[in-house]
C-alpha positions as CSV (number, residue, x, y, z in Angstrom):
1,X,8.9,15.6,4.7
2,X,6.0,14.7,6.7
3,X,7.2,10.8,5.9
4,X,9.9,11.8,7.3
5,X,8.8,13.1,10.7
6,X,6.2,9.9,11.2
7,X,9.6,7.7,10.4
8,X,11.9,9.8,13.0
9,X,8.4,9.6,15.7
10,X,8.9,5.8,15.2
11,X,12.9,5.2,15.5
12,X,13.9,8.2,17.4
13,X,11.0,10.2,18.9
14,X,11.3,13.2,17.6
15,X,10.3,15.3,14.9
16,X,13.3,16.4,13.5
17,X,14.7,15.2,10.3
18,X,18.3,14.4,9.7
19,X,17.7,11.7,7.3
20,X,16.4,14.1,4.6
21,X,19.5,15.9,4.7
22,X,21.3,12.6,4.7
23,X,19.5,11.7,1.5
24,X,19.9,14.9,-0.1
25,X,15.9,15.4,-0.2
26,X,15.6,18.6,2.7
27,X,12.6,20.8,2.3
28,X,12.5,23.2,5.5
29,X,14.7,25.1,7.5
30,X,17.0,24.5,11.3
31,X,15.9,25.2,14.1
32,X,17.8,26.9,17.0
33,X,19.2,23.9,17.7
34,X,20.7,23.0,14.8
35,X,18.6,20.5,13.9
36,X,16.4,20.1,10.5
37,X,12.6,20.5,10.6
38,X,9.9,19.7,7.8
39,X,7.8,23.2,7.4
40,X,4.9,21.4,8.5
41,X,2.8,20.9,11.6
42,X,3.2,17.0,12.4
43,X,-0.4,16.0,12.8
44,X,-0.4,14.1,10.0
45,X,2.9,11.9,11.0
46,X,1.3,11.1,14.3
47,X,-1.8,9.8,12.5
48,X,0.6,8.0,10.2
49,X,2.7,6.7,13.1
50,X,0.3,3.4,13.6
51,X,0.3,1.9,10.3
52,X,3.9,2.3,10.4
53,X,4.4,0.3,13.6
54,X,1.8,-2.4,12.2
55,X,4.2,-2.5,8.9
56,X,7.2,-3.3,11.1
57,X,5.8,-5.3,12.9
58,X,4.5,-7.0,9.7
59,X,8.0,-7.3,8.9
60,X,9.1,-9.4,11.5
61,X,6.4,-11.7,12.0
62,X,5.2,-12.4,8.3
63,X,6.9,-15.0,6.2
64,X,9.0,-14.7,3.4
65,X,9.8,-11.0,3.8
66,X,13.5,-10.3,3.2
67,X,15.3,-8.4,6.2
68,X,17.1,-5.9,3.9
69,X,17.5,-2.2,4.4
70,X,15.7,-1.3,1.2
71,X,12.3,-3.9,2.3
72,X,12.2,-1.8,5.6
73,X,12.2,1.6,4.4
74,X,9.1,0.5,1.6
75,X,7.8,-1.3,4.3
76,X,7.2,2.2,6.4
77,X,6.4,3.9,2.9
78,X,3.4,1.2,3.1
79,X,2.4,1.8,6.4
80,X,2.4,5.5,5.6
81,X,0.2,5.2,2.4
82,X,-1.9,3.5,4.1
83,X,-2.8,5.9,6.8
84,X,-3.5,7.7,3.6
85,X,-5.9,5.4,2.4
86,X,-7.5,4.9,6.2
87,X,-8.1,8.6,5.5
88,X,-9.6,8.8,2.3
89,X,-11.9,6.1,3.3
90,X,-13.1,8.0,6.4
91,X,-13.9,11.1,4.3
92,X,-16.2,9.0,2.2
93,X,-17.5,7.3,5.1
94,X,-18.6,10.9,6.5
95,X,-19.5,11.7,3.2
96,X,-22.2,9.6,3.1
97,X,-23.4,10.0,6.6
98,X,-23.7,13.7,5.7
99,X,-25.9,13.2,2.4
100,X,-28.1,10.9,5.2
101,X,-28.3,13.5,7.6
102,X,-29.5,15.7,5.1
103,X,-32.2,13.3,4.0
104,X,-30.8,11.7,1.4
105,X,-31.8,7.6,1.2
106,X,-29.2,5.4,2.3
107,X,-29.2,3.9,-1.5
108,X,-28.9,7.2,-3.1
109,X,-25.9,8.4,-0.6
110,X,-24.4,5.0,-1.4
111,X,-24.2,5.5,-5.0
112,X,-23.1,9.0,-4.5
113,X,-20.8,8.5,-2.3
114,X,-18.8,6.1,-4.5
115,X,-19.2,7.8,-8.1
116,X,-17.2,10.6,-5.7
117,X,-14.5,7.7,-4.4
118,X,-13.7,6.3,-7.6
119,X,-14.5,9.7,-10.1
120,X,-12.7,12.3,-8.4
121,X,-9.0,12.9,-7.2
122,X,-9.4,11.6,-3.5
123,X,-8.8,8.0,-5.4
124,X,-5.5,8.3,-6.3
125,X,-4.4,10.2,-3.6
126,X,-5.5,7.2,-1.3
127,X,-2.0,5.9,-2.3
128,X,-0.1,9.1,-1.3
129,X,1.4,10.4,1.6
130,X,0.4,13.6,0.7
131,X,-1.9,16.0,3.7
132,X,-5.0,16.0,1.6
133,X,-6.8,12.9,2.4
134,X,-6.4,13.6,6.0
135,X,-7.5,17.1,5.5
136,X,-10.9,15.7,3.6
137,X,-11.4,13.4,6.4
138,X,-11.6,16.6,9.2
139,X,-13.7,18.4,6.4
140,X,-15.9,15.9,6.0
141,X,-16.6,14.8,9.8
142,X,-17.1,18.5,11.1
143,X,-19.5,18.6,8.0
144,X,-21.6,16.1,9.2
145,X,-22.0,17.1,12.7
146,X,-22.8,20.1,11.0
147,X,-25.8,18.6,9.4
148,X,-27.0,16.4,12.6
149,X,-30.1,17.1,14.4
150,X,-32.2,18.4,11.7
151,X,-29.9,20.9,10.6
152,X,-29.9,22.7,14.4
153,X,-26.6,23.3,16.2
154,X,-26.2,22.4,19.5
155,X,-23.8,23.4,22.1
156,X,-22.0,19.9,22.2
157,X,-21.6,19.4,18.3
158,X,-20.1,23.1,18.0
159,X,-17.5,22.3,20.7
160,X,-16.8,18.8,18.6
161,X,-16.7,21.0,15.2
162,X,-14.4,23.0,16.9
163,X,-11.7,20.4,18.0
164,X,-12.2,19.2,14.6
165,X,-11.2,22.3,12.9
166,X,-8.1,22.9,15.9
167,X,-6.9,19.7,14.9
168,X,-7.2,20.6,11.2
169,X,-4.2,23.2,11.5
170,X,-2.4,21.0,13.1
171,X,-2.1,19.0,9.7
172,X,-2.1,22.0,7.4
173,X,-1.8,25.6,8.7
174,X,-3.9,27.3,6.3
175,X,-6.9,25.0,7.5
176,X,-7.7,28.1,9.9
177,X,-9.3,29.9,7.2
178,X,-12.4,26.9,7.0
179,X,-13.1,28.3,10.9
180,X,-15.1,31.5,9.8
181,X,-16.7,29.8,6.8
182,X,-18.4,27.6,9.4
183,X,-19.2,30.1,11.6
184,X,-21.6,32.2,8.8
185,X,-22.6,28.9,7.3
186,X,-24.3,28.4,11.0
187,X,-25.4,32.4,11.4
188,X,-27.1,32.4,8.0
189,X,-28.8,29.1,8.6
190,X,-30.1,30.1,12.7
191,X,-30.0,33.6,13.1
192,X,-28.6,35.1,16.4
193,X,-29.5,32.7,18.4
194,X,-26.3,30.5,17.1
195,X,-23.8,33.4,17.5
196,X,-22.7,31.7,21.0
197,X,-22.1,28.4,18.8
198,X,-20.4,30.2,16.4
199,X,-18.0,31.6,18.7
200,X,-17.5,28.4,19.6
201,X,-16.4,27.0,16.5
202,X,-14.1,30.1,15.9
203,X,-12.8,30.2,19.9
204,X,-11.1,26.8,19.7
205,X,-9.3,26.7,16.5
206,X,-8.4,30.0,17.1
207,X,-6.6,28.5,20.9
208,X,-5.1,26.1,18.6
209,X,-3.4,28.6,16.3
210,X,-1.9,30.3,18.9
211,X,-0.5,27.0,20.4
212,X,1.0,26.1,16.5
213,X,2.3,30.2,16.8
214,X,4.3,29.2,20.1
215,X,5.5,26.0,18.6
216,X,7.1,28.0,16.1
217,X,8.9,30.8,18.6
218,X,9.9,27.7,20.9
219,X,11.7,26.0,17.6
220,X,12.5,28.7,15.2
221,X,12.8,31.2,17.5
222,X,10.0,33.4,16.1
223,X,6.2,32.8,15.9
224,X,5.6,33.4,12.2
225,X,8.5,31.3,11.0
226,X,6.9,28.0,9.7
227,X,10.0,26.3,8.2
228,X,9.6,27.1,5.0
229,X,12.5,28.3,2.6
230,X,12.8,31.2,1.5
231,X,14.0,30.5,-1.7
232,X,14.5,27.4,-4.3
233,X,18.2,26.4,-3.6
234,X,20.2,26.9,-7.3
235,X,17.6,29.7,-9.2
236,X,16.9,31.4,-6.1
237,X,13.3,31.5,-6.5
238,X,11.0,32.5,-4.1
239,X,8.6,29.6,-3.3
240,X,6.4,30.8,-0.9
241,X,5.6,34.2,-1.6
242,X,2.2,35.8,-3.1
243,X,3.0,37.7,-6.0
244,X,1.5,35.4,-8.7
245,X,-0.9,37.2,-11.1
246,X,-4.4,36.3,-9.4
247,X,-5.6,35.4,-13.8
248,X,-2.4,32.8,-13.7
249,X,-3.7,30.5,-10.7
250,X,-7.2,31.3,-11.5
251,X,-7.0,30.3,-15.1
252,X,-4.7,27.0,-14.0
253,X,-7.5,25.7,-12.1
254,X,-10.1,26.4,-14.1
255,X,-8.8,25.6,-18.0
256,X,-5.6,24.2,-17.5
257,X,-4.9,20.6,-18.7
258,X,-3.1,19.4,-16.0
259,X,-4.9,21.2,-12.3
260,X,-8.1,21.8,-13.9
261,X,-10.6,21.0,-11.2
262,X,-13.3,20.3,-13.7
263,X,-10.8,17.7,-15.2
264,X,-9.6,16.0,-12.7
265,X,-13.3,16.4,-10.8
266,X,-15.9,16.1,-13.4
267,X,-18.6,15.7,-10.8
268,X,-18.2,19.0,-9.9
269,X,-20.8,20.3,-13.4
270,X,-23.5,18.5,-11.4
271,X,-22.5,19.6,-7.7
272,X,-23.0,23.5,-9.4
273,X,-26.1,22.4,-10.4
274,X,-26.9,21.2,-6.8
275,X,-26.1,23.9,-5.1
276,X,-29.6,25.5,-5.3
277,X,-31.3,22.3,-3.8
278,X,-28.6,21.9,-1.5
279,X,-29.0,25.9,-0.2
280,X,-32.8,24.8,0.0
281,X,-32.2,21.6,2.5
282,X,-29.3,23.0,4.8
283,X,-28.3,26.5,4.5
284,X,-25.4,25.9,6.8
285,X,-23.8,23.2,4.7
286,X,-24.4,24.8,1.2
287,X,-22.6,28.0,2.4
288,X,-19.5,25.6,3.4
289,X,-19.4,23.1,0.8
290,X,-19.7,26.6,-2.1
291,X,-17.8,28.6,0.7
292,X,-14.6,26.2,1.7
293,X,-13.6,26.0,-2.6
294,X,-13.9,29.9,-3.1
295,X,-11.9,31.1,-0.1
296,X,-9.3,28.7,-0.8
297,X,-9.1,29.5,-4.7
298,X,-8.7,32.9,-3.9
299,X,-5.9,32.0,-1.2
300,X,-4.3,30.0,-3.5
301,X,-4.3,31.3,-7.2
302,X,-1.9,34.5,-6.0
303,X,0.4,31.5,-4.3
304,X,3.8,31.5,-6.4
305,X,3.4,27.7,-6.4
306,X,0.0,27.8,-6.5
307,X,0.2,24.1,-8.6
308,X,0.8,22.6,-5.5
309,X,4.5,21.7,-6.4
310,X,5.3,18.1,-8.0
311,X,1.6,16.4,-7.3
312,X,-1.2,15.5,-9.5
313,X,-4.1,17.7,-10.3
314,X,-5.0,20.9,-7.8
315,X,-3.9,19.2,-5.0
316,X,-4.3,22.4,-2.5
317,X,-8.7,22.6,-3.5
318,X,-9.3,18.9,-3.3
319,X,-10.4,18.6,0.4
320,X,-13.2,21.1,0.0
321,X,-14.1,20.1,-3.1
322,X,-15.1,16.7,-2.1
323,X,-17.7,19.1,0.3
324,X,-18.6,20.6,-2.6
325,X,-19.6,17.2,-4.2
326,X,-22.4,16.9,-1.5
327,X,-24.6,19.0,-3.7
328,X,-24.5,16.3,-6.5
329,X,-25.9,13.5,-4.1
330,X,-28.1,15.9,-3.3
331,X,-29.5,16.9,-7.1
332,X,-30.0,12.6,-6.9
333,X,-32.8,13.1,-5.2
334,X,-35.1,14.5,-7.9
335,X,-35.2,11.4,-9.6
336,X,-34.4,12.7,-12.7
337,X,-33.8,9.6,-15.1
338,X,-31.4,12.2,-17.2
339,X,-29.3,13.6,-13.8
340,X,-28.2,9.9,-13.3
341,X,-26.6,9.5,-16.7
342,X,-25.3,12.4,-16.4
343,X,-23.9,10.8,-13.0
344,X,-22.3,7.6,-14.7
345,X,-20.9,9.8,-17.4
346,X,-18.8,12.2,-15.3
347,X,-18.1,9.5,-13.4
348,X,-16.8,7.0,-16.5
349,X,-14.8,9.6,-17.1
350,X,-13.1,11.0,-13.6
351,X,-12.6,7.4,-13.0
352,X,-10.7,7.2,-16.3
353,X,-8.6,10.4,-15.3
354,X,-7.8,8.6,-11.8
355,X,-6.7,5.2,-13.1
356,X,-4.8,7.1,-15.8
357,X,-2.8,9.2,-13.0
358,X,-2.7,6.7,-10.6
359,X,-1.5,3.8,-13.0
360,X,2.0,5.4,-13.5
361,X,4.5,7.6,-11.1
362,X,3.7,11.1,-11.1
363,X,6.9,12.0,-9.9
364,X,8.7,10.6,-12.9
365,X,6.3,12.3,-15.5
366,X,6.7,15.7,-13.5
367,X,10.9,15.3,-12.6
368,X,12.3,18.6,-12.4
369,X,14.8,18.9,-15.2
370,X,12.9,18.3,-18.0
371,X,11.2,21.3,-19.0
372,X,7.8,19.5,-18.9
373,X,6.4,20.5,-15.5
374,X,8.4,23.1,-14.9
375,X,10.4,25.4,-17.5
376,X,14.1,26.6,-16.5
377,X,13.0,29.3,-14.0
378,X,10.7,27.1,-12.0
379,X,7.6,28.2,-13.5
380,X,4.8,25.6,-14.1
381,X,4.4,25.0,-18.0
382,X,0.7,25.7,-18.7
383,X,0.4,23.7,-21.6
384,X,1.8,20.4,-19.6
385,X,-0.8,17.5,-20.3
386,X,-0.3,15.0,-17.6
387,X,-3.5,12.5,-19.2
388,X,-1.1,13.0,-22.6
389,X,2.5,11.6,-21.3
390,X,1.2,9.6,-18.5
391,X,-0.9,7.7,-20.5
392,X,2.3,7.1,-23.3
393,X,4.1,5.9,-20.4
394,X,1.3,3.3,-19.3
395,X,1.3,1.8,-22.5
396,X,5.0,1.6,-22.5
397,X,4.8,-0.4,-19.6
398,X,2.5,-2.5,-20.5
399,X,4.4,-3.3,-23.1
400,X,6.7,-4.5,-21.7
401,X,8.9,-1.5,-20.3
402,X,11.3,-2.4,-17.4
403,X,10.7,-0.4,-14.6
404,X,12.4,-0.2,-11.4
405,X,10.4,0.2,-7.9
406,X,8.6,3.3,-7.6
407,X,8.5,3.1,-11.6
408,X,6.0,1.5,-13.9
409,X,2.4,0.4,-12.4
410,X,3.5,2.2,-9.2
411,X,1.0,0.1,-6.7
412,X,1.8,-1.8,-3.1
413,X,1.5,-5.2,-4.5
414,X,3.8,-4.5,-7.4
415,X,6.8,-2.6,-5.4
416,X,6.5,-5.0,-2.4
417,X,6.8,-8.4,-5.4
418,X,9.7,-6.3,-6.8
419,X,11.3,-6.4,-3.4
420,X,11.1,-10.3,-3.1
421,X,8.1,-10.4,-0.7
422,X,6.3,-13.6,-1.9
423,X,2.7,-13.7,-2.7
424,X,1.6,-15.4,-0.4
425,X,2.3,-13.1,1.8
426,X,0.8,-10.1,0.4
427,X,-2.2,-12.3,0.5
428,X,-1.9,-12.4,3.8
429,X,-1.5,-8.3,4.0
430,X,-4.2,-8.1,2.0
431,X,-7.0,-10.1,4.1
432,X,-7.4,-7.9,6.4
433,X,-8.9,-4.6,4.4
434,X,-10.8,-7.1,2.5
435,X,-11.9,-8.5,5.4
436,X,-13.5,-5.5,6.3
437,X,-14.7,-5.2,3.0
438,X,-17.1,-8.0,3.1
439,X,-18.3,-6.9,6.7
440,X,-19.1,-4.1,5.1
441,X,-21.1,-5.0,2.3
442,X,-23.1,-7.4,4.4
443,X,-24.2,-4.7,6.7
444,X,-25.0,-2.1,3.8
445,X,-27.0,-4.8,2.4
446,X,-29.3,-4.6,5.6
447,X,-29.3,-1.3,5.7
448,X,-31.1,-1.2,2.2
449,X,-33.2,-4.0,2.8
450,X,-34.1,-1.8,6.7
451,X,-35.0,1.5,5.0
452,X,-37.0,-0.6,2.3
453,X,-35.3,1.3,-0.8
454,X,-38.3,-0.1,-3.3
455,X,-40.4,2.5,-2.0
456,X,-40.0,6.2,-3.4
457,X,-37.6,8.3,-1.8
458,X,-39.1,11.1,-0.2
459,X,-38.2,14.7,-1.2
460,X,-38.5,16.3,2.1
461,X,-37.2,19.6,2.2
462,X,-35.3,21.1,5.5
463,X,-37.4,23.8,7.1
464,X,-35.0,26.5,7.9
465,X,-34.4,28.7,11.2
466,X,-36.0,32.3,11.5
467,X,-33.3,34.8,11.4
């Protein structure tokens, strides 16, 4: 849906989305005008709308691109994805920044910050247009000003922290419940002299709510109607209700083979471990990054489809959880010979989860119908083993299994060849972000050689606020 509204922004300007109910693929409700609206805030299709316009624009000055209807449509899916990917990146970028601001050596927060890119589940949703990546990208920036300055607030990094987290709801609703995790994280780490700050933080978002609220009286006609459904269109289910056992969600992300977070986010063993050494640096970021995961599991393991619908992996905890991950960079800095292998190992193996679920299409392992994903009423199997049939399908593939686009080795390169774009041209798509690539290992390269990493890194230790 939220491809959807960044495609309608782009040909029609407007939000609305008539071609889902031409294709048979509606998720949402009418408005009082009749017309049919995704039950989502559209912050993520504006940030989307760029790319988009750079892939049609692609498509009429690049060579050897066929003109057809299908080539245009994957050609907006690309530019989509790739705001995705723009996204994920950010996060990463921040992510590192933060583990600098926090003391961490510029080597240390490098190696960190990519066992977390390529280990965890923020890799393969790079190449989704799902609201995640751009939720971890907000996370991650207010984060780091969060960290700035030695760890002390001031009054212009709580008003940016609190834009940040206003613009978060705009991209999923439920973001407003990070706002007072922040504002504690901040009183616990300074005392009463940050309460103005915090207010701050909690003022603006709060502004923001109420400007989403009147969105949805000015559309729907009432303030608490988001768009969503009521109920699944042939079993009458209710989808977004709360009356889940909380030991059903809890237990699924914990234990379950396929939305375990521990699975899908091994890192996460050493980010527990971290959590003490991360408290003892910056009080104010260990109370977010242990703070953001546990309100949001218990918000979400009571959700009826607390799985997060047809995605991979606990798709609903994975923007806090790559806070979380700070703690792990953090743990680094012992120097603990036996920490980093445990480092590469988790990572050998998240990275081996990722390429495994981002090798082959989710949405054909998890197709509704099947009674693997979901069984007759809805209800999400337990027992399904996405690392089980996704990886039987990969082999099938590589052996040789036809598959049509959006099947198979489900990547850019590969739909866009199956569509008749030549490679020479996807060549020519591709220089760019590796253009950038090679800009940016040359100036990481003199960042090392500045902060001279063959010395010992230092363990200094944050010296925290008097309450």
């Amino acid at each position: 849906m939220p491809f959807f509204q960044a495609q309608s922004l782009v040909e029609r300007g407007s939000t609305a989305i008539p071609q889902a109910v031409q294709f048979r693929d509606f998720y949402g409700a009418f408005d009082r005008h009749g017309q049919p609206r995704a039950p989502y805030p559209a912050g993520q299709a504006f940030a989307s709308v760029p790319p988009m316009v750079a892939g049609k624009f692609l498509l009429a000055h690049l060579p050897g691109v066929p003109r057809t209807p299908e080539v245009i449509f994957y050609i907006q899916v690309f530019g989509a994805v790739f705001s995705s990917a723009l996204a994920a990146a950010g996060a990463m970028a921040f992510f590192s920044l933060t583990l600098s601001a926090l003391g961490v050596s510029v080597r240390t927060a490098l190696i960190a910050t990519l066992c977390v890119a390529f280990g965890t589940l923020i890799f393969p949703y790079s190449g989704y247009f799902f609201s995640e990546p751009f939720s971890a990208l907000v996370m991650m920036a207010a984060v780091y000003l969060l960290a700035l300055d030695g760890g002390r607030m001031n009054d212009k990094n709580a008003v940016a922290i609190g834009f940040l987290l206003a613009l978060a709801i705009w991209i999923r609703p439920t973001m407003v419940f990070a706002t007072g995790v922040f504002a504690i994280g901040i009183l616990l780490r300074e005392g009463r002299a940050a309460f103005k700050r915090a207010m701050v933080i909690c003022s603006i978002p709060a502004i923001s709510a109420l400007f989403y609220l009147l969105s949805n009286k000015i559309v729907f006609g009432r303030a608490l109607n988001f768009g969503y459904p009521e109920t699944e269109d042939v079993l009458g289910k209710q989808l977004n209700s709360f009356h889940a056992p909380f030991y059903v969600g809890l237990t699924g992300f914990l234990f379950s083979p396929g939305k375990s977070i521990f699975i899908f986010m091994p890192i996460l063993l050493l980010a527990i471990l971290g959590m003490r050494q991360l408290w003892t640096r910056d009080r104010a970021v260990a109370v977010v990054s242990a703070g953001l995961p546990f309100v949001y599991l218990l918000f979400y393991m009571r959700y009826t489809q607390w799985e997060g619908g047809i995605c991979p992996g606990p798709r609903y905890l994975l923007p806090f959880l790559i806070v979380t991950c700070l703690s792990a960079g953090i743990l680094l800095t012992t120097g603990s010979s036996l920490l980093r292998k445990w480092l590469v190992v988790l990572t050998v193996v998240g990275f081996a989860v990722q390429v495994i679920t981002y090798s082959t299409s989710f949405l054909e392992d998890q197709v509704i119908g099947t009674g693997t994903y979901y069984d007759s009423k809805l209800t999400y199997r337990m027992s399904y083993d996405p690392l089980v049939s996704q990886t039987r399908r990969l082999i099938e593939y590589v052996d040789g299994r036809p598959a049509p686009v959006g099947l198979g080795f489900d990547r850019w390169f590969v739909f866009l060849h199956k569509l008749g774009v030549p490679w020479y041209t996807e060549l020519l798509i591709a220089a760019f972000p590796v253009l950038l690539l090679a800009l940016s290992l040359v100036r990481l390269k003199r960042m090392l050689r500045e902060q001279g990493q063959s010395l010992p890194e230092s363990p200094a230790v944050r010296v925290q606020a008097p309450s």
